[in-house]
C-alpha positions as CSV (number, residue, x, y, z in Angstrom):
1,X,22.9,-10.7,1.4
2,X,24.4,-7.0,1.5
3,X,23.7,-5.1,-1.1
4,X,25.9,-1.5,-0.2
5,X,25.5,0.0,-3.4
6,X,21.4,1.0,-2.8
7,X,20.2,3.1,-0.6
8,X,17.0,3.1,1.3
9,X,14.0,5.6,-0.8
10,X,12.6,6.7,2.8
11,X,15.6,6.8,5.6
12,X,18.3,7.2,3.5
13,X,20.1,4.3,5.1
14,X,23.2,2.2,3.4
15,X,22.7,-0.8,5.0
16,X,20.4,-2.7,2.9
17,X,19.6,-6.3,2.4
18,X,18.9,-8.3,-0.8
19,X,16.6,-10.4,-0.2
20,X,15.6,-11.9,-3.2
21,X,16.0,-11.3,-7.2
22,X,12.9,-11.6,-9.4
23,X,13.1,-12.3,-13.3
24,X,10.8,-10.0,-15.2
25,X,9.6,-12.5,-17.3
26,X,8.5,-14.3,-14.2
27,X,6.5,-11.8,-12.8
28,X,5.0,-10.3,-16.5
29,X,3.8,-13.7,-16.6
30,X,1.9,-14.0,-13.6
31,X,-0.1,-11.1,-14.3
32,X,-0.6,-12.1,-17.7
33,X,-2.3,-15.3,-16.2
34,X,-4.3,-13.8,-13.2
35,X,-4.9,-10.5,-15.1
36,X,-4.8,-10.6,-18.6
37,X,-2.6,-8.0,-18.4
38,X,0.7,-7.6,-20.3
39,X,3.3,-5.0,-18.0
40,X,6.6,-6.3,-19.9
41,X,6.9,-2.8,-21.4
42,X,6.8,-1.2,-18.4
43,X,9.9,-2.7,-17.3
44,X,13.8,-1.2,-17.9
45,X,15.7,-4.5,-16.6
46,X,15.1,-8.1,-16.8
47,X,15.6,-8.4,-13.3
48,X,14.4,-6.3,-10.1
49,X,15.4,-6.6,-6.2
50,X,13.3,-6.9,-3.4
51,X,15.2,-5.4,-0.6
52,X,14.6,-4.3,2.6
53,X,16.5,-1.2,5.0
54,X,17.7,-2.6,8.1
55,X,17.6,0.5,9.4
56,X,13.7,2.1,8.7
57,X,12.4,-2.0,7.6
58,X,11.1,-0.6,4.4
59,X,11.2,-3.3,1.5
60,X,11.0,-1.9,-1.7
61,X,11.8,-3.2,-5.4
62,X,14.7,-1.6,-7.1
63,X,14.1,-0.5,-9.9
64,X,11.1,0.7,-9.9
65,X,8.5,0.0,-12.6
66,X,5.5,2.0,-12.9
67,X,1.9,1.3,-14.0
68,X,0.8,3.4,-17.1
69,X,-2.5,5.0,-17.6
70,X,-3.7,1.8,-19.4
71,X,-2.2,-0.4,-16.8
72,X,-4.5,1.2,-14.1
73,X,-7.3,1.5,-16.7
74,X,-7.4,-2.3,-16.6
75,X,-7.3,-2.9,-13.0
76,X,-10.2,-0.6,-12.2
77,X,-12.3,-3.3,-14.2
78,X,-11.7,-4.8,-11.0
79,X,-14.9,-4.6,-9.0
80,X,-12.7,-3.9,-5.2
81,X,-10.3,-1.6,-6.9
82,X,-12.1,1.2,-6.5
83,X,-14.4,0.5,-2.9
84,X,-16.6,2.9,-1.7
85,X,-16.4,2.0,1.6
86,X,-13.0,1.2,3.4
87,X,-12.5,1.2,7.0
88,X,-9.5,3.6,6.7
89,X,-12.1,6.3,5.6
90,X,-14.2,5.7,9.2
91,X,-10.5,5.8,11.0
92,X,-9.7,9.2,9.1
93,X,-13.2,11.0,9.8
94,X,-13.0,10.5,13.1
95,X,-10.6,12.8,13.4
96,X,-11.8,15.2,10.4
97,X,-14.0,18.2,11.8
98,X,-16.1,20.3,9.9
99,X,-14.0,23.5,10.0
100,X,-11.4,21.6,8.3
101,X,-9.7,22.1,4.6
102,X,-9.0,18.8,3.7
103,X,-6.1,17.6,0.9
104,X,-6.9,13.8,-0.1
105,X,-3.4,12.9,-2.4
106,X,-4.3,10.5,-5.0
107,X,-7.8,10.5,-4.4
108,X,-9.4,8.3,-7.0
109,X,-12.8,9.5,-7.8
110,X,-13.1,11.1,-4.2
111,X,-15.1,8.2,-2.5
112,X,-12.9,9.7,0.9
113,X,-14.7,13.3,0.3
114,X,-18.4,11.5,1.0
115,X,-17.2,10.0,4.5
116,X,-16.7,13.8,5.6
117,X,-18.1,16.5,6.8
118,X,-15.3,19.3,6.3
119,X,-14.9,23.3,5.6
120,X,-13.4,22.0,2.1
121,X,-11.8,19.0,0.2
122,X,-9.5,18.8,-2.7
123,X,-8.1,15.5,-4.2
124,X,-5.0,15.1,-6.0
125,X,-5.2,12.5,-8.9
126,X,-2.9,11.1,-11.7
127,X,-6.1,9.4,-13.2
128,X,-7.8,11.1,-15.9
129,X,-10.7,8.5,-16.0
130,X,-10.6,8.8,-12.2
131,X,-11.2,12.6,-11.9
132,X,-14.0,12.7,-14.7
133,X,-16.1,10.0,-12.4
134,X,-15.6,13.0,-9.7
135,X,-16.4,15.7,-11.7
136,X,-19.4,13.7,-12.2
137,X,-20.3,13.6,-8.6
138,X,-19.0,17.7,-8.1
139,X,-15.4,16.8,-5.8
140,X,-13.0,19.1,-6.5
141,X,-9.9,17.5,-8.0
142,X,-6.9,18.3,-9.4
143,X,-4.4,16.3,-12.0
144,X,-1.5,17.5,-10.7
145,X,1.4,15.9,-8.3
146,X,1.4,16.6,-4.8
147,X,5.2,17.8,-5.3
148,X,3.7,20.7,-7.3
149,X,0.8,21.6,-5.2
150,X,3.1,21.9,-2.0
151,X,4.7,24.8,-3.7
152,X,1.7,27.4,-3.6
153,X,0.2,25.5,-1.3
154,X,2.5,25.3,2.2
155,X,1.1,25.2,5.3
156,X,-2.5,25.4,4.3
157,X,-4.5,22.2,5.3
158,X,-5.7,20.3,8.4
159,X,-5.8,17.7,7.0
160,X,-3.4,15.9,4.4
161,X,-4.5,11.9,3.5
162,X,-3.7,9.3,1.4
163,X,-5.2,6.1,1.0
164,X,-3.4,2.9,-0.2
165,X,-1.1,5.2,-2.4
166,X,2.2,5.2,-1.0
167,X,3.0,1.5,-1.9
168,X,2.3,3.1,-5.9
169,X,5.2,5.9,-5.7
170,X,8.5,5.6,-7.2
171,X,11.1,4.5,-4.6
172,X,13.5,7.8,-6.0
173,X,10.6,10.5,-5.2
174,X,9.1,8.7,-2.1
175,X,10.9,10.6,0.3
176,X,9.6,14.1,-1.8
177,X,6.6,12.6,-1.7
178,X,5.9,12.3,1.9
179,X,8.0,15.7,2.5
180,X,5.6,17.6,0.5
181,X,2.6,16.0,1.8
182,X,4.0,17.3,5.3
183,X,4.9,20.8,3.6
184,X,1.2,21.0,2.7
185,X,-0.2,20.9,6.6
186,X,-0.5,23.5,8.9
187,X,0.3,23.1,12.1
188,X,-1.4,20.9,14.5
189,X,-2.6,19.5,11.5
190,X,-2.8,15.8,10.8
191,X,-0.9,13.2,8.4
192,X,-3.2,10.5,7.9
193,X,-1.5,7.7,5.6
194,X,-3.1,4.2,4.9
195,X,-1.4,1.6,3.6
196,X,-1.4,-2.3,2.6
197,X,0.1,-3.7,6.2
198,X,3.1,-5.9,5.7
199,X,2.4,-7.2,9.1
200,X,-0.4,-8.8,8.1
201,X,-1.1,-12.0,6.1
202,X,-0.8,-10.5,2.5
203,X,3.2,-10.3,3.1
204,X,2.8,-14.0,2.7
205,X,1.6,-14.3,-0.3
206,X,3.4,-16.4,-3.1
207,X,3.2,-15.1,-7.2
208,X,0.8,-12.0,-5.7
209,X,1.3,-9.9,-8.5
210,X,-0.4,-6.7,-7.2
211,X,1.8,-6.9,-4.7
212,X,4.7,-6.1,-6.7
213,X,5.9,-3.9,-9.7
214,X,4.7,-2.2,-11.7
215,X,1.3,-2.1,-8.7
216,X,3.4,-2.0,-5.6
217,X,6.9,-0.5,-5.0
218,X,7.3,-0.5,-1.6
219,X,6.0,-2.4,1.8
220,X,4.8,-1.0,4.7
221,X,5.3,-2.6,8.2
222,X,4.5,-1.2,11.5
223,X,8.6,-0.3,12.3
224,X,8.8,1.6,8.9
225,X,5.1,3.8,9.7
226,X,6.7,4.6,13.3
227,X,10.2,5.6,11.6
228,X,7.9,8.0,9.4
229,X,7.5,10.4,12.3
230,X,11.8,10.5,13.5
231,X,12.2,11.1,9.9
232,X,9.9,14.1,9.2
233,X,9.1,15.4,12.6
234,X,5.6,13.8,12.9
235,X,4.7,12.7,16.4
236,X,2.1,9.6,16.4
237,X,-1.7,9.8,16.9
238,X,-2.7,6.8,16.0
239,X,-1.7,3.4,14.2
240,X,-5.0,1.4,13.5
241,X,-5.1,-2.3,11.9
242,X,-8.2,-3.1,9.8
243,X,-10.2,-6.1,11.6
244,X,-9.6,-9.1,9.0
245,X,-12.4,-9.0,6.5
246,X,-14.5,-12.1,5.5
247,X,-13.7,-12.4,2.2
248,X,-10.0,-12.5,3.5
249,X,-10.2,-15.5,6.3
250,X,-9.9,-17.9,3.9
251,X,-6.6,-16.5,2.0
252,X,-5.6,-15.8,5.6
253,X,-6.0,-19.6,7.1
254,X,-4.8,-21.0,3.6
255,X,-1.4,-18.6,3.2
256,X,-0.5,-18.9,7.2
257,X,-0.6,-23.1,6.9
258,X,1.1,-23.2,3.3
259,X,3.7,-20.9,5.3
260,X,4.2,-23.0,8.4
261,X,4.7,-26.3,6.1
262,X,6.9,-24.9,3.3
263,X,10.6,-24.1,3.3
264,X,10.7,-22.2,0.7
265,X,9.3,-18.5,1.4
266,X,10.3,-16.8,-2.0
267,X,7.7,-14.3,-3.1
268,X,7.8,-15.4,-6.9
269,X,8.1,-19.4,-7.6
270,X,7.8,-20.6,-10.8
271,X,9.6,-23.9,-10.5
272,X,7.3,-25.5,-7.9
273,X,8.9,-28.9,-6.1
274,X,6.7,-31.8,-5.6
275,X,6.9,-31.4,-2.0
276,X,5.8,-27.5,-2.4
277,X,2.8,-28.8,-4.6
278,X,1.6,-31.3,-1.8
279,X,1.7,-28.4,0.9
280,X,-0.2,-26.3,-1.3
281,X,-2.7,-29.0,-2.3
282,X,-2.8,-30.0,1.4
283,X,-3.6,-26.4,2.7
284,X,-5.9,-25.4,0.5
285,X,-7.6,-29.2,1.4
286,X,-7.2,-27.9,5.6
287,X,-9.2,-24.6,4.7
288,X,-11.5,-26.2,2.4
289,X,-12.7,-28.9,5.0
290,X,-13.0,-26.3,8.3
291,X,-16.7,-25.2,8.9
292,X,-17.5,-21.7,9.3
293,X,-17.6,-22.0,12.8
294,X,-14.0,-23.5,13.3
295,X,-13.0,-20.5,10.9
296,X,-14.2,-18.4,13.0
297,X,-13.2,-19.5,16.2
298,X,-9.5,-20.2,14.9
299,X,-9.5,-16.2,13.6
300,X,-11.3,-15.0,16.6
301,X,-8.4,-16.5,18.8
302,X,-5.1,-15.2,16.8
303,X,-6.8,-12.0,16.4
304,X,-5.3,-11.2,13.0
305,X,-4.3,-8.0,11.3
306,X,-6.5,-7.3,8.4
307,X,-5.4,-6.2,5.2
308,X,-4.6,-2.5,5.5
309,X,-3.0,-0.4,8.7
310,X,-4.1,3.8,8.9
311,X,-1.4,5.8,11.1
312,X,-2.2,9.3,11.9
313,X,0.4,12.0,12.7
314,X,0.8,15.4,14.2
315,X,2.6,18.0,12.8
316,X,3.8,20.2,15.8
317,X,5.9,22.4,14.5
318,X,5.8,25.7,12.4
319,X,6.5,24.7,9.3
């Protein structure tokens, strides 16, 4: 369905599609189960849309609902929220030298700043628990957004990153967001974004909270990270899928087979049909039963996306 009234955070396009409406309650609940976490204050409706541009492919929720400091403070518990090593930071060095001023935008505690060799890094961060843990370890980082840095700060980096943070911002400051980020490099300096990859098998996912508000606003697939550069000027370097991780092929076999049996491809479901509940019993029975090997062999053959993508841009242009 339609939906004229929004318009698309990133392109600015009119012609967006509804794709499906989401009942707060519903989704405070999941993460209340999986998480232990109670987000029902965070939100300002009772409902929210998942809609996509037809124009850029962005899908975002509207309205927005953003994770607090204690939201995110409960969530780093999580032992992979806060990795040390991440294949996007391997993708990203390669192209970091050590002449370089480097600008990591929401940069945790700085894990990104021990993968390179550069002239000098600064990380942006919301995070006030985050940027102690790097003034523990001596990175340089700043509480402050990257909207305000870009101010005193045009034109003065060769590098500007950010790592699975776009899918946090606001939809109504996302375009800002990115511009000032762009505003920030010098040129012939790089934009290097990573980013959850809605190409890949986590876009399947059913009830995956952290997929969602108040974690994730927006999704990311390949069309939307190439529209990034006709938007803002970029020309492309470089768009890099992770290799599927282990710890994902099993979430990858399970949520490809539930999604070739079911009908019903809704990304919240609380009502669950019989039928539903046999497909799920029944794929998660496939997957159980496979041996390693057949895993394997069945992953090495469809050659799957893993669960991030890393684009790199150029910014040609005097800014």
């Amino acid at each position: 369905m339609n939906n004229k009234n929004n318009t698309c955070p990133l392109c600015k396009g009119t012609n967006i599609s509804k794709l499906e409406r989401i009942h707060v309650t519903d989704l405070n609940n999941i993460y209340l189960t999986n998480y232990q976490i109670d987000t029902s204050h965070l939100f300002t409706s009772d409902t929210i849309d998942f809609c996509m541009c037809e124009d850029c492919a962005l899908k975002f929720f509207e309205p927005s609902a953003i994770g607090d400091e204690g939201f995110y403070a409960a969530l780093q518990k999580m032992d992979l929220y806060y990795m040390e090593d991440k294949e996007e930071y391997n993708i990203a060095a390669n192209y970091i030298l050590p002449s370089h001023d480097i600008l990591d935008v929401g940069c945790g505690k700085g894990a990104f700043s021990k993968k390179v060799f550069c002239n000098s890094f600064t990380g942006l961060e919301y995070s006030n628990s985050a940027k102690k843990m790097g003034d523990q370890d001596g990175v340089n980082i700043i509480n402050e957004s990257i909207q305000e840095h870009s101010i005193h700060n045009k034109d003065k980096y060769h590098a500007v990153c950010t790592f699975q943070v776009l899918e946090h911002v606001e939809t109504n400051i996302l375009f800002d967001f990115i511009k000032a980020m762009v505003d920030c490099i010098k040129t012939n300096g790089l934009l290097i974004i990573s980013v959850p990859s809605d190409d890949s098998f986590i876009s399947k996912g059913v009830n995956s909270a952290l997929n969602m508000p108040p974690h994730h606003q927006t999704r990311w697939p390949d069309r939307t990270l190439k529209e990034i550069a006709q938007i803002f000027n970029l020309d492309i370097v470089d768009l890099h899928h992770d290799k599927l991780a282990d710890r994902n092929k099993d979430e990858y076999l399970y949520l490809n087979i539930n999604h070739i049996l079911s009908r019903n491809h809704q990304i919240v479901t609380t009502t669950v049909p019989i039928m539903q509940k046999i497909i799920q019993k029944a794929s998660v029975s496939a997957v159980h039963l496979m041996g390693n090997k057949l895993k394997d062999t069945l992953i090495d053959r469809m050659k799957p996306y893993g669960h991030s993508v890393t684009a790199v841009y150029k910014k040609s242009y005097v800014g």
